[in-house]
C-alpha positions as CSV (number, residue, x, y, z in Angstrom):
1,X,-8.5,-6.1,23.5
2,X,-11.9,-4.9,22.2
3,X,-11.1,-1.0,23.1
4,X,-7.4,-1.7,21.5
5,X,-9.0,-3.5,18.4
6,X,-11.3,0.0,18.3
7,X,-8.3,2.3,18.2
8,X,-6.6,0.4,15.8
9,X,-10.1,0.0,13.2
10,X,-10.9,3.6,13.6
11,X,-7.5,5.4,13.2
12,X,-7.4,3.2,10.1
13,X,-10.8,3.8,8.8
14,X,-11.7,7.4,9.8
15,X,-8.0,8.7,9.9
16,X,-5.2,7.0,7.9
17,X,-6.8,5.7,4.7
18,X,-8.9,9.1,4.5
19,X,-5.9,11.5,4.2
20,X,-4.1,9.4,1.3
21,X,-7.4,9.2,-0.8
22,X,-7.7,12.6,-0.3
23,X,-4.2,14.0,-0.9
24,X,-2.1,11.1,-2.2
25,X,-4.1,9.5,-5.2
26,X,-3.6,11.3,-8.6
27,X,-6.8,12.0,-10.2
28,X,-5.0,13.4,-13.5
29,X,-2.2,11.2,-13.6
30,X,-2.9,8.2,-12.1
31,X,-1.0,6.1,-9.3
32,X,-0.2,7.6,-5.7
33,X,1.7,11.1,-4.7
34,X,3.6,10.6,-1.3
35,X,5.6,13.5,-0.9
36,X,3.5,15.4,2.0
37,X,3.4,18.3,3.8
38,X,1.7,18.0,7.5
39,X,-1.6,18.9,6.4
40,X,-1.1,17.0,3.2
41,X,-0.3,19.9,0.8
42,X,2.0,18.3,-1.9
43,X,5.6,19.3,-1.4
44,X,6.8,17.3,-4.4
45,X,5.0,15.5,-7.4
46,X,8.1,13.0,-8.3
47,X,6.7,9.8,-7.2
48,X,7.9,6.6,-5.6
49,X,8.0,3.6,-7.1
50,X,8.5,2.0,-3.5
51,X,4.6,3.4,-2.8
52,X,3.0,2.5,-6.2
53,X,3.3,-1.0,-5.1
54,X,3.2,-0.9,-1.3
55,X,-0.1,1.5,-1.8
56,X,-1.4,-0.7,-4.4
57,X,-1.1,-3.6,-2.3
58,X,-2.6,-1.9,0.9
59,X,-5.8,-0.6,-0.3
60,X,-6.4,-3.9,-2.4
61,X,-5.9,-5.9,0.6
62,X,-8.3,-3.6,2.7
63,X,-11.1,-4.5,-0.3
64,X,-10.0,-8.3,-0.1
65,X,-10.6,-8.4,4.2
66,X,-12.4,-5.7,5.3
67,X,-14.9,-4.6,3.0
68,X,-15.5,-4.3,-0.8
69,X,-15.5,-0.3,-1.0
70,X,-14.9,0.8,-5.0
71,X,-12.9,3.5,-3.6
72,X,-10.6,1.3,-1.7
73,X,-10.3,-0.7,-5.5
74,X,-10.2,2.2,-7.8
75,X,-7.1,3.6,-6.1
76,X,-5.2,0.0,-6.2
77,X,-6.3,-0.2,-9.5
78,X,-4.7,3.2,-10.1
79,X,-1.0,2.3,-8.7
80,X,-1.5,-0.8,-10.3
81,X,-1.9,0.6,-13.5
82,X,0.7,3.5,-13.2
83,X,3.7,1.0,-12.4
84,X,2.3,-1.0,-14.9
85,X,2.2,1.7,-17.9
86,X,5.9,3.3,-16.3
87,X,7.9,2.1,-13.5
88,X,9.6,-0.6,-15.4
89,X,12.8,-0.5,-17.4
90,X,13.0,-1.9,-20.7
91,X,15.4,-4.5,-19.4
92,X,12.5,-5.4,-17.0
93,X,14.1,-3.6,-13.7
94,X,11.9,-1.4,-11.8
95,X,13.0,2.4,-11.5
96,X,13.1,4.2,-7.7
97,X,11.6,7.1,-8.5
98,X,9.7,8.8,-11.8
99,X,7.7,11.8,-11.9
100,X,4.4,13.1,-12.1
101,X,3.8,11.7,-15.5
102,X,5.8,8.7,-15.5
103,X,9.4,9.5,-16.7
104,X,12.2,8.0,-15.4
105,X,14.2,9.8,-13.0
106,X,16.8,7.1,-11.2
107,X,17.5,3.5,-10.9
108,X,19.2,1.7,-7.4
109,X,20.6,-1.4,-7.4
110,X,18.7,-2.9,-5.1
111,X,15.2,-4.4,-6.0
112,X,13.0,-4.0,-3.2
113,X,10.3,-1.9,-6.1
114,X,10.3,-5.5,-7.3
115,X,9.1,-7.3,-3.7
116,X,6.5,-4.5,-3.3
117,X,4.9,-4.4,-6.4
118,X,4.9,-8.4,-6.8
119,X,2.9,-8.1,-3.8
120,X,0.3,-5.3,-5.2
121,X,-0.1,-7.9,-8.6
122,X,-1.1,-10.2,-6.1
123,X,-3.4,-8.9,-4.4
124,X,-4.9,-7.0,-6.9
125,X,-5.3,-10.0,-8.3
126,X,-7.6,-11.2,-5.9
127,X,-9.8,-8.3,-5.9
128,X,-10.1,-8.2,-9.8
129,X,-9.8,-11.2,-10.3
130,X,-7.1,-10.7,-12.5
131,X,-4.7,-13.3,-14.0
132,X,-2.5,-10.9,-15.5
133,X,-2.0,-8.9,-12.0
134,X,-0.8,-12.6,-11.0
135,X,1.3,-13.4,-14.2
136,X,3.2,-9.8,-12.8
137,X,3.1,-10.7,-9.6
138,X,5.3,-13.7,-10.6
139,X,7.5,-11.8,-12.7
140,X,8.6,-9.3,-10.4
141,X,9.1,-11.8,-7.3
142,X,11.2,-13.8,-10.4
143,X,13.2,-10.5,-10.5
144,X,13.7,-10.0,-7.1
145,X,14.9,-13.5,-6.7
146,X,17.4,-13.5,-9.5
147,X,18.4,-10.2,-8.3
148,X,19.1,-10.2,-4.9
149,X,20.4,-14.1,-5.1
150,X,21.9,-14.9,-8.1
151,X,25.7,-14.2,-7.8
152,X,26.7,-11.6,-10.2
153,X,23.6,-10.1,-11.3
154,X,23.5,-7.4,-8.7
155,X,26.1,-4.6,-8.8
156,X,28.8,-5.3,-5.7
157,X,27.8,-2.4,-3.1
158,X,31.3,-2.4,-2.1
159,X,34.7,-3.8,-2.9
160,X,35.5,-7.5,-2.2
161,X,37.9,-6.5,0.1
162,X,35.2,-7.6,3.0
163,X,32.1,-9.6,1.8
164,X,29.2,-9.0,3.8
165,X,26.0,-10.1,3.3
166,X,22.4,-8.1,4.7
167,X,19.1,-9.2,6.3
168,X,17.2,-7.2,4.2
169,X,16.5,-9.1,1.1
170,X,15.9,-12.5,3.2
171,X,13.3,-10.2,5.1
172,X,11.4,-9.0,2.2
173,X,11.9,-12.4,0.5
174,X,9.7,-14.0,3.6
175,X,6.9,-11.5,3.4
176,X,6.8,-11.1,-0.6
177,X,6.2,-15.2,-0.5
178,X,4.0,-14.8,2.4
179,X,1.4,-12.6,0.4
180,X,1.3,-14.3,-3.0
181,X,0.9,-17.0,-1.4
182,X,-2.2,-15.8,0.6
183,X,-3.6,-14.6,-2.5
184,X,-2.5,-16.2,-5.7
185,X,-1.3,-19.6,-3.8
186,X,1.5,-21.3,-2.9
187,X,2.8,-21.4,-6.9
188,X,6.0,-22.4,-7.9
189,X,8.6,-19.2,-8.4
190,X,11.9,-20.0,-9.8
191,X,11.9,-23.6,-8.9
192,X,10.4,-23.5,-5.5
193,X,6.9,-23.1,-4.0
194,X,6.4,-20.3,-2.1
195,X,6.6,-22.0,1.1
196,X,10.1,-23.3,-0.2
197,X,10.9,-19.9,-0.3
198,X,10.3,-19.0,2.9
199,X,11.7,-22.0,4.4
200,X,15.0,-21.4,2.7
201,X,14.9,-17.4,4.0
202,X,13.5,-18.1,7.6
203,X,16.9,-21.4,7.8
204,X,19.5,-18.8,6.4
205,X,18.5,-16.0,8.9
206,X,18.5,-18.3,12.1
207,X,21.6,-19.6,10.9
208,X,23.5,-17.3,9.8
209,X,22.2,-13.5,11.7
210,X,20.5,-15.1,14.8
211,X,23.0,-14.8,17.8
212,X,21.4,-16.7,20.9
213,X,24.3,-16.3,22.7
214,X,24.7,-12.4,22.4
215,X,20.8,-12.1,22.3
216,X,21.3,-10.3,18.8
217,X,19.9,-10.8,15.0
218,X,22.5,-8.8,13.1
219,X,21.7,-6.7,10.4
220,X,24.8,-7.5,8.2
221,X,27.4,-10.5,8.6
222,X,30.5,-12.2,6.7
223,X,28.9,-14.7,3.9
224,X,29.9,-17.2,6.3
225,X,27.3,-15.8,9.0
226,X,30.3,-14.2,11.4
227,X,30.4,-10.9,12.8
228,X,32.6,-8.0,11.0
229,X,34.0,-6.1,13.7
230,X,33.9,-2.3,12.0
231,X,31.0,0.1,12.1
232,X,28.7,-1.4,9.3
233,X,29.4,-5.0,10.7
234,X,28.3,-3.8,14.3
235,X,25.3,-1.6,13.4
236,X,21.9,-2.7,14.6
237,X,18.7,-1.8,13.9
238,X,16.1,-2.8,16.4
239,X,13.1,-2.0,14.3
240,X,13.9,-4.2,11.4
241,X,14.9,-7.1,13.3
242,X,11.4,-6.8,15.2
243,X,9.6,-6.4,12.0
244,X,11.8,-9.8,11.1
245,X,10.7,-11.3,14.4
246,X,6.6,-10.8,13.6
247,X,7.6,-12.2,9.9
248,X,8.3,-15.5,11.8
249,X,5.7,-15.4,14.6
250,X,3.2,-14.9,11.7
251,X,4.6,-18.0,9.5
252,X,4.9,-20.2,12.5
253,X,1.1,-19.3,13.2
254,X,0.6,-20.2,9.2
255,X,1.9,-23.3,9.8
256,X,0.7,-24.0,14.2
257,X,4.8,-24.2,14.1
258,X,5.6,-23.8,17.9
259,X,9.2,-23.2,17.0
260,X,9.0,-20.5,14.3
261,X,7.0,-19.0,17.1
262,X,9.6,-19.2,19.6
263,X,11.9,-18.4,17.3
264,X,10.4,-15.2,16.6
265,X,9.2,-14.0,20.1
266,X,12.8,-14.8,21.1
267,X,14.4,-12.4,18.3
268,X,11.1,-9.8,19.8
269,X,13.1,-9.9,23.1
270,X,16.4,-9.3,22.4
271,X,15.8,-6.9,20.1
272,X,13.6,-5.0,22.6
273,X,15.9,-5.0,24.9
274,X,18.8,-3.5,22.5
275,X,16.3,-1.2,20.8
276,X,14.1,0.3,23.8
277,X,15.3,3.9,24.9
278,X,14.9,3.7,28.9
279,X,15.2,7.5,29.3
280,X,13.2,8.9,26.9
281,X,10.8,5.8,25.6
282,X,10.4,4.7,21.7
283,X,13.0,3.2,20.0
284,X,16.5,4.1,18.9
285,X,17.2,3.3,15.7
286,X,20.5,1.8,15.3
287,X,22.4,0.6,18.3
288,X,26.0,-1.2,18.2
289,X,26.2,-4.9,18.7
290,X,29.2,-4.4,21.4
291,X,27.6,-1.2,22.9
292,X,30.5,1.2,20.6
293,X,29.6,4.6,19.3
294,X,27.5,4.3,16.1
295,X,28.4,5.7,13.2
296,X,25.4,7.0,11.8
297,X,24.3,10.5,13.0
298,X,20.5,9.8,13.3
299,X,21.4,6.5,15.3
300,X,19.0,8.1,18.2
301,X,16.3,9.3,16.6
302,X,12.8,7.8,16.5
303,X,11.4,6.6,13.5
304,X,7.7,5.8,13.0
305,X,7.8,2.4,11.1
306,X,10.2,0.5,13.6
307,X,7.3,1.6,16.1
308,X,4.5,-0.1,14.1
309,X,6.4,-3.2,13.7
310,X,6.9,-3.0,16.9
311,X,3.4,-2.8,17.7
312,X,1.7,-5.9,15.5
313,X,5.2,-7.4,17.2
314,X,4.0,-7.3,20.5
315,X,0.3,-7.7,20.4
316,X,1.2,-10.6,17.8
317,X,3.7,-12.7,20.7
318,X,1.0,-11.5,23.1
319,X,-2.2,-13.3,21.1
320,X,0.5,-16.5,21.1
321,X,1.8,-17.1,23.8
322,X,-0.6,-15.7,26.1
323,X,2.9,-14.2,28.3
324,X,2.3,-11.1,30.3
325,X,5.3,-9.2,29.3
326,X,4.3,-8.8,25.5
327,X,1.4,-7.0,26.6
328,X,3.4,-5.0,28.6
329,X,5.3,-4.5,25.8
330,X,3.0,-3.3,23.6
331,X,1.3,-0.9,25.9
332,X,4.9,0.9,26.2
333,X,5.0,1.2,22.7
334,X,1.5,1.7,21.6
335,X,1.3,4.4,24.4
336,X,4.5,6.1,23.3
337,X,3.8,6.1,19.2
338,X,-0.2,7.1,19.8
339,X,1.3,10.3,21.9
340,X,4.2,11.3,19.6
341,X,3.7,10.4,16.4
342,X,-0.1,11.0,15.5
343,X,-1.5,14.5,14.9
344,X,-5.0,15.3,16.1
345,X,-5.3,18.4,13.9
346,X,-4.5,16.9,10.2
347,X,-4.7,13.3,10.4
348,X,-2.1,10.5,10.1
349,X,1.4,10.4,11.7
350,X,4.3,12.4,11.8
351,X,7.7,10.0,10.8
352,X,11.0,11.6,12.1
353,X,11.3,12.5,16.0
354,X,14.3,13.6,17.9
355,X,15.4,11.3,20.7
356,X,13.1,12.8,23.1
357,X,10.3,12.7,21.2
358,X,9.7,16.0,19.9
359,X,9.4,16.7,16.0
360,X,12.1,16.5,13.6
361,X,10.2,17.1,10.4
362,X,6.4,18.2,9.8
363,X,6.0,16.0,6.5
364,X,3.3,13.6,6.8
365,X,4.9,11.5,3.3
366,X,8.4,11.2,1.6
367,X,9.8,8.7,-1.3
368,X,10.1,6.2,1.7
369,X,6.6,6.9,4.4
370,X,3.2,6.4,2.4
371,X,0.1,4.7,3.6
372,X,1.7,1.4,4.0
373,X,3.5,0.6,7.4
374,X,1.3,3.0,9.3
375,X,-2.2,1.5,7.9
376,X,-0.8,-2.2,7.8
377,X,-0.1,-1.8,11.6
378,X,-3.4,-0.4,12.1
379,X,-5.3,-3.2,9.6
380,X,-3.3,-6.1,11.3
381,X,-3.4,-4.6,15.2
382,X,-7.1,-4.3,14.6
383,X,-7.6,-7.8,13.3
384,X,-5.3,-9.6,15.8
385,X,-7.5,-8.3,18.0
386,X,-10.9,-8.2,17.4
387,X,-12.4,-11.9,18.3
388,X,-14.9,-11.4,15.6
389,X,-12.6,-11.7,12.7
390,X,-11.4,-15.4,11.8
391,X,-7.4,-15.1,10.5
């Protein structure tokens, strides 16, 4: 655990965060560039909304736990301020993407910009000390909320012909809650604490997603929780259900809840084992529920995110339960990701393999990969671990 705990501190440390203050934050501009190239030459300037707060929220949380650097709050302070001065609408929606300077340049339906800067107010918040970072905090969690669950606010995907409903929101909406909560409190959002919240997320996914008996958390179902036998309805995703599962474990650990924690190291297992590519290692990233052809052409390719939630995953079920096989587990995958993903030469990792491993694409950063699923991994893996800390 102590030479794992290493790895994870100094890949974070002397790696990871290094290459994004060094080619990601915009000195002129303000807030964070994420678009790439391997040795972190900028292949676009249009900037991600997504990573103003998911950045934000990483290098604040790094001051708040690991050390109080100014560099670490300067560049939170940045993304902060640039999604404060220009990533919000004027009817209070967050954009998807702006550029350089801050123009708007599209809007998507969904509000997941919302979740991720809610949860860079908050913990910004708690590095500056900031009340209005937590007065934002709680307006954008308020506008994910009404958002994703207010009937009728959010523009219908698709036509009523077949109502389906997707993890995704109940996901984030754990996870958002989780972090104000560990940094503003457990405060009352839209008529319910933040624990409420969760509570009410965490009940509707092991109701209505959670399949014991086909060892399966679907990724989309009916509104009534069944399962819609056509290509969307079918289509897995390992990786996010296993990100889904460590939400759980980490709540039932929150709360010493021995059945959030079973709850979650069962959906780790099944998920594995519907997830885990047997020939060629790492995991596939969508599967089909009944074992059919998937639709989506990059169904076999191997992502780097659903590999680090794989890894806090498994060394999180592993510091639980004590259970052999989730250390196992986590050497596969920590083993696999550490050789395929990282490069030695420029820092970081790569994000999009072929099937057997080898590289897809060279870019270290897109509108969706920025220092935040990478370095959380790393910052959590290397906590978890390390005896020395107290969670």
């Amino acid at each position: 655990m102590n030479h794992l705990s290493a790895i994870y501190r100094d890949t974070l440390l002397e790696n990871v965060i290094p290459f994004w203050l060094k080619h990601g934050i915009d000195r002129e501009h303000g807030g964070i560039m994420t678009c790439l190239d391997r040795d972190g030459s900028i292949i676009d300037t249009d900037k991600s909304v997504w990573f103003q707060g998911r950045a934000g929220w990483m290098f604040a949380t790094l001051y708040n736990t690991v050390e109080k650097r100014s560099e670490w709050l300067d560049a939170a302070c940045s993304c902060v301020d640039f999604s404060r001065r220009h990533c919000t609408s004027p009817d209070g929606k967050m954009y998807f993407t702006v550029t350089r300077e801050g123009t708007p340049l599209r809007m998507r339906r969904y509000v997941f910009s919302e979740a991720f800067a809610a949860i860079s107010y908050a913990a910004f918040a708690k590095a500056d000390d900031d009340s209005r970072a937590a007065e934002d905090a709680v307006k954008c969690f308020q506008t994910y909320l009404r958002h994703s669950f207010e009937p009728g606010v959010m523009p219908a995907k698709s036509e009523p012909t077949r109502p389906m409903k997707g993890i995704g929101s109940l996901m984030i909406g754990i996870v958002t809650a989780q972090e104000l909560r560990e940094n503003i409190g457990d405060i009352v959002v839209s008529g319910r604490h933040c624990t409420e919240w969760i509570d009410r997320f965490i009940a509707e996914i092991e109701r209505d997603f959670y399949k014991p008996d086909l060892s399966v958390l679907m990724e989309s179902v009916s509104h009534e929780g069944s399962i819609l036998d056509h290509s969307d309805g079918r289509t897995l995703n390992p990786g996010h259900a296993i990100e889904c599962a460590w939400f759980i474990m980490h709540e039932g650990r929150h709360r010493k809840d021995s059945r959030l924690i079973e709850l979650g190291t069962n959906i780790l297992d099944c998920m594995w084992q519907r997830g885990w590519d047997a020939e060629h290692g790492g995991l596939l990233y969508f599967t089909d529920v009944f074992g059919k052809p998937v639709q989506e052409y990059w169904h076999d390719m191997k992502f780097w995110w659903p590999h680090c939630e794989a890894i806090i995953a498994t060394v999180l079920a592993w510091k639980l339960t004590g259970h052999a096989r989730y250390k196992e587990m986590h050497r596969q995958v920590h083993d696999w990701s550490f050789k395929h993903f990282a490069d030695p030469e420029n820092g970081e990792w790569f994000g999009y393999l072929n099937r057997d491993g080898s590289l897809s694409s060279k870019a270290k950063g897109t509108f969706y990969k920025g220092p935040f699923h990478l370095p959380r991994m790393l910052w959590y893996a290397w906590r978890e671990l390390d005896y020395t800390i107290k969670l």
